[in-house]
C-alpha positions in Angstrom: 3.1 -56.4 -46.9 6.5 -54.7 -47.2 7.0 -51.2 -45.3 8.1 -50.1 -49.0 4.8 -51.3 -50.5 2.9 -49.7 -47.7 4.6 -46.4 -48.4 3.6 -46.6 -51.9 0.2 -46.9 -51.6 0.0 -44.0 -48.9 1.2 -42.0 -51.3 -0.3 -43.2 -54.8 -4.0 -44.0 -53.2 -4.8 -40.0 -52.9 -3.6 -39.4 -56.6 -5.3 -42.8 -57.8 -8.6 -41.7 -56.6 -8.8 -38.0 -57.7 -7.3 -39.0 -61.0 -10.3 -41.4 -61.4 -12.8 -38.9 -60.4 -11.8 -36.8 -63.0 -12.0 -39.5 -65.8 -15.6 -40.3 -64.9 -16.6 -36.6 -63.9 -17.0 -36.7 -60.3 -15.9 -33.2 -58.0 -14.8 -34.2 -55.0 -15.3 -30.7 -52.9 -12.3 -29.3 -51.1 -13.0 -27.4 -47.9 -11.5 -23.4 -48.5 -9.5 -22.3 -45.3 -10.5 -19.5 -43.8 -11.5 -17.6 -41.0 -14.2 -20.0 -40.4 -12.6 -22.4 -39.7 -11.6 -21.1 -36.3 -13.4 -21.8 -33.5 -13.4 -19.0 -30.0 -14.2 -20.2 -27.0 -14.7 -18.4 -23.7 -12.5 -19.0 -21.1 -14.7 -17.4 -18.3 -12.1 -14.8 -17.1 -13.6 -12.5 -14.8 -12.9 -8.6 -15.5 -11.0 -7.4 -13.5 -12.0 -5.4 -10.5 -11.8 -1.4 -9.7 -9.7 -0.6 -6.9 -11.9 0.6 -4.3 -10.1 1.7 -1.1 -10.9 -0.1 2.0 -12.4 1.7 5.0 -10.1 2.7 7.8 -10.6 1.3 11.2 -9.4 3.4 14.7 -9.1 6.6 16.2 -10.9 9.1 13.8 -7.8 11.2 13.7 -5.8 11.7 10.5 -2.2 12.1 12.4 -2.7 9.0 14.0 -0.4 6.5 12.1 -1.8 4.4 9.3 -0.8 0.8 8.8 -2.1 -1.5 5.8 -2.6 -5.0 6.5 -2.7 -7.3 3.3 -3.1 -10.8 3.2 -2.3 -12.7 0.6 -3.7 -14.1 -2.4 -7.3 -15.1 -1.9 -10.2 -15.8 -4.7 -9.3 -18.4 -7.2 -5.8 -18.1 -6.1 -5.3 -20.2 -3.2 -1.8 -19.7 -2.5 0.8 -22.0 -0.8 -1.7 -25.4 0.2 -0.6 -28.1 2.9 -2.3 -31.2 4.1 -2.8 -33.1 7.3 -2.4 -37.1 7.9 -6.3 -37.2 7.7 -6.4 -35.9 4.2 -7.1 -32.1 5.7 -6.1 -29.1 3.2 -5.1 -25.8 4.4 -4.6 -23.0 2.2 -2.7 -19.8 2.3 -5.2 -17.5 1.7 -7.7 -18.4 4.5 -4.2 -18.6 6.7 -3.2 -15.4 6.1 -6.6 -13.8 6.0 -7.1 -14.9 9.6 -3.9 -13.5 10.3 -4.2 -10.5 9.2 -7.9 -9.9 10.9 -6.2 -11.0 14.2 -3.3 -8.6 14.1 -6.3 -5.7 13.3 -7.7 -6.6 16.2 -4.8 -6.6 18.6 -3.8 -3.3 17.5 -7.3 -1.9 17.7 -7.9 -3.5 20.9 -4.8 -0.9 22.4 -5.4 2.0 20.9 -3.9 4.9 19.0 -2.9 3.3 16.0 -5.2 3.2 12.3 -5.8 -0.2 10.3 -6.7 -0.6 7.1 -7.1 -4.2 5.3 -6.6 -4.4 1.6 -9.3 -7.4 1.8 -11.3 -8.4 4.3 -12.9 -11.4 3.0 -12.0 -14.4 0.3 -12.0 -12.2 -3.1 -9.2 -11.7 -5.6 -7.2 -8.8 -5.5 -4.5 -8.1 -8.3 -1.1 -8.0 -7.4 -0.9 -3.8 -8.2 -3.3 -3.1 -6.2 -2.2 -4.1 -2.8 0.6 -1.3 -2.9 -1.6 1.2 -4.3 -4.2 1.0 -1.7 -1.3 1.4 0.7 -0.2 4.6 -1.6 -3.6 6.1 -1.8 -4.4 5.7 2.0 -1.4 7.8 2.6 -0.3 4.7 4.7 2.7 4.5 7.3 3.4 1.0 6.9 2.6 -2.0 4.7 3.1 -5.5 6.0 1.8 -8.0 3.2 1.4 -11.8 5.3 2.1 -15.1 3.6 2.6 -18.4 4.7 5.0 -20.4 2.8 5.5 -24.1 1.3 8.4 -26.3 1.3 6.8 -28.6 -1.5 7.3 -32.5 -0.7 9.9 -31.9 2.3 6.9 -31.2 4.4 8.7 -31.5 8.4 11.8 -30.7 7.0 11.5 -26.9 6.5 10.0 -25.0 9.5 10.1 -20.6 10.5 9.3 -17.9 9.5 10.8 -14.9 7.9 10.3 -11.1 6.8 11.6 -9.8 3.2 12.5 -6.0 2.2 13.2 -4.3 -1.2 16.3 -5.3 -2.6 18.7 -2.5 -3.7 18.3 -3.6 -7.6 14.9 -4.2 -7.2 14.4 -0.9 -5.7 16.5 0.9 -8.4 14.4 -0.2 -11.1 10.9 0.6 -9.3 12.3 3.9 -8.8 12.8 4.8 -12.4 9.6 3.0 -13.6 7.4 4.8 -10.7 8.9 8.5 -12.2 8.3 8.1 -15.7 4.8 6.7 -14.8 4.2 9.4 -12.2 6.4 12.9 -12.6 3.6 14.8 -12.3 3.1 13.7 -8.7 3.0 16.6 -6.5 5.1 15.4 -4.1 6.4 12.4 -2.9 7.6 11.4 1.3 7.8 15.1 1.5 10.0 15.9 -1.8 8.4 17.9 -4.7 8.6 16.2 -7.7 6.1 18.1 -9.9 7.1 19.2 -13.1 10.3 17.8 -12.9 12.2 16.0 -16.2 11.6 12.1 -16.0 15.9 12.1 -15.2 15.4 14.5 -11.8 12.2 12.6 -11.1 14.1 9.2 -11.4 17.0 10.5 -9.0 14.2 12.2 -6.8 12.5 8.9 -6.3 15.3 6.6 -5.9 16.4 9.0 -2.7 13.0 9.0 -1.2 13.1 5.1 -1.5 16.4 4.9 0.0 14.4 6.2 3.4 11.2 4.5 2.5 14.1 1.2 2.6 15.5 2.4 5.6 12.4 2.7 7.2 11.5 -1.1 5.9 14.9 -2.5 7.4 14.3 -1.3 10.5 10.8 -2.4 11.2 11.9 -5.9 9.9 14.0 -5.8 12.7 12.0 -4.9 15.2 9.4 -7.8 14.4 12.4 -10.4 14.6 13.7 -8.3 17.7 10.0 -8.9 19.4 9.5 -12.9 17.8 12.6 -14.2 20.0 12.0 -16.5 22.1 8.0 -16.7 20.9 8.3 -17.6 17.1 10.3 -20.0 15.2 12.5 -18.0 12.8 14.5 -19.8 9.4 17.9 -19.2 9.5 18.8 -16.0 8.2 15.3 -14.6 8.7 15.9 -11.1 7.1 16.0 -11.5 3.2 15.4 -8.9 0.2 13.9 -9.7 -3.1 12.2 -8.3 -6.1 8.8 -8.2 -4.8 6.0 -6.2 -6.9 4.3 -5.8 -3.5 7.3 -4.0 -2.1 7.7 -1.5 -4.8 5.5 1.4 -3.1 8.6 3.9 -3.4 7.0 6.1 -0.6 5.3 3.4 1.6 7.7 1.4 4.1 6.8 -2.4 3.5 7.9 -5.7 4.1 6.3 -9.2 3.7 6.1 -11.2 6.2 6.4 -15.1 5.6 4.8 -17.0 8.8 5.9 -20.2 8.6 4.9 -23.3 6.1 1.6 -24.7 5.4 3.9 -27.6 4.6 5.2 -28.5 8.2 3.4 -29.8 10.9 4.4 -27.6 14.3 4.1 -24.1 11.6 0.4 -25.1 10.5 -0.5 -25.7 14.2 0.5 -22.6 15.1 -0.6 -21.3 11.7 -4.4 -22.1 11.9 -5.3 -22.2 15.8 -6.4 -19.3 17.7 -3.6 -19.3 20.0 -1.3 -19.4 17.5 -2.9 -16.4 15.8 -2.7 -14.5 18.8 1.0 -14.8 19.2 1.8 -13.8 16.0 -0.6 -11.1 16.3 1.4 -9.9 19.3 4.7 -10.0 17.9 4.0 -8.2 15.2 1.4 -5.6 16.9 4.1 -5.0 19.4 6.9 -4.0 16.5 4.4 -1.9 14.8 3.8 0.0 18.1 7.7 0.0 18.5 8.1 1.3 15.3 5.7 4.3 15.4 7.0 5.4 18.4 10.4 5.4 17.6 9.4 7.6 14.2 7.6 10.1 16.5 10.1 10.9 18.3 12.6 10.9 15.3 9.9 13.7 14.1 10.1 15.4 17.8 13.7 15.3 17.3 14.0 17.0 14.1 15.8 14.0 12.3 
């Protein structure tokens, strides 16, 4: 059979056999469209959960400064995920988690500093929330610990690295925090209250220049204390548009540990001893950093 005759009959047969049905009084039903006709199904998305705010760990002192650990991802979202010869997967939320509870502990263990962590076990926590818990806290300092991947490259990528605000992204937070918030009594110590959403904007963006400041030199202070312990990537002080950064009065910075994907990282990433040294580096910068702000206070800076 020719494709032309084949053609033909695809299109005649239809017409053939409604025109006969007619002749010898047969109704072939035709289904209506409608609403119907459309099937829902239930994806199983979880609602999402209220922000409750974490219980603060250390001296029961308010003026005692007030860091927020996060670590991230967690729940359904595993995060950056590496595997061993034998087949072994590590993921970046238990990584980080056991991070995160290890640099508590170090800076409980000596004293004088407050610890809050925006989650404590395996759950899901949206994105907003981890900067709004630091917010609401009335935290000093935000560090948000990640572990990276380098996908297929695996040994060839190795280090870790801390980010910081960048300038545009920084900008643009500022503006969207006032017109959300220029009711806000005050904000790092500047009145903002009643305020048009223009001054609020301007208001904002000069708080977060300091909040930026502050950020900067914290993130050098954990690469200033890592030498000669961690393994750093070239160029290990970077700035990006972060949503976890955006807290406008809230120094933070994220620190990348290493990659799940490389070998000599994931030892150090997921072994007690390894904790422990990145625990101390970064326990010992946040100590740094606190002092170095109290005096700045005694000083009248």
């Amino acid at each position: 059979m020719s494709y032309r005759t084949l053609l033909l009959l695809v299109l005649l047969l239809p017409a053939a056999l409604l025109g006969g049905a007619k002749a010898v009084g047969v109704t072939i039903p035709v289904p209506t469209w409608g609403r119907d006709y459309v099937q829902r199904f239930s994806l199983g998305e979880p609602p999402v959960p209220p922000l409750d705010l974490p219980p603060v760990a250390g001296p029961d002192d308010p003026s005692r400064p007030l860091v927020v650990i996060d670590a991230g991802h967690g729940g359904r979202d595993p995060g950056a995920i590496g595997t061993d010869p034998d087949g072994r997967r590590f993921e970046e939320k238990a990584i980080t988690l056991a991070l995160a509870l290890a640099l508590r502990d170090a800076l409980l263990a000596q004293g004088g500093v407050r610890v809050a962590l925006t989650r404590a076990d395996d759950r899901i926590l949206p994105l907003p929330y981890r900067p709004e818990i630091a917010r609401r806290l009335d935290a000093d300092l935000f560090v948000s610990i990640h572990a990276d991947s380098a996908g297929e490259q695996n040994d060839a990528i190795s280090g870790a690295s801390i980010y910081t605000l960048s300038n545009a992204a920084s900008s643009e937070a500022a503006a969207r925090f006032a017109a959300r918030e220029n009711d806000a009594d005050r904000l790092n110590g500047v009145t903002i209250a009643g305020t048009s959403e223009n001054v609020s904007a301007i208001l904002v963006e000069l708080s977060q220049q300091r909040t930026q400041e502050d950020a900067l030199a914290f993130a050098g202070l954990v690469l200033r204390e890592g030498q000669g312990t961690l393994d750093f990537v070239p160029q290990p002080s970077r700035a990006a548009a972060l949503a976890v950064l955006r807290a406008p009065d809230v120094p933070s910075v994220l620190f990348e540990s290493g990659f799940v994907t490389n070998r000599s990282d994931r030892a150090r990433l997921t072994t007690a001893a390894g904790r422990a040294a990145y625990a101390d580096v970064l326990a010992r910068a946040i100590r740094v950093y606190f002092a170095r702000r109290s005096a700045r206070a005694a000083g009248g800076e």
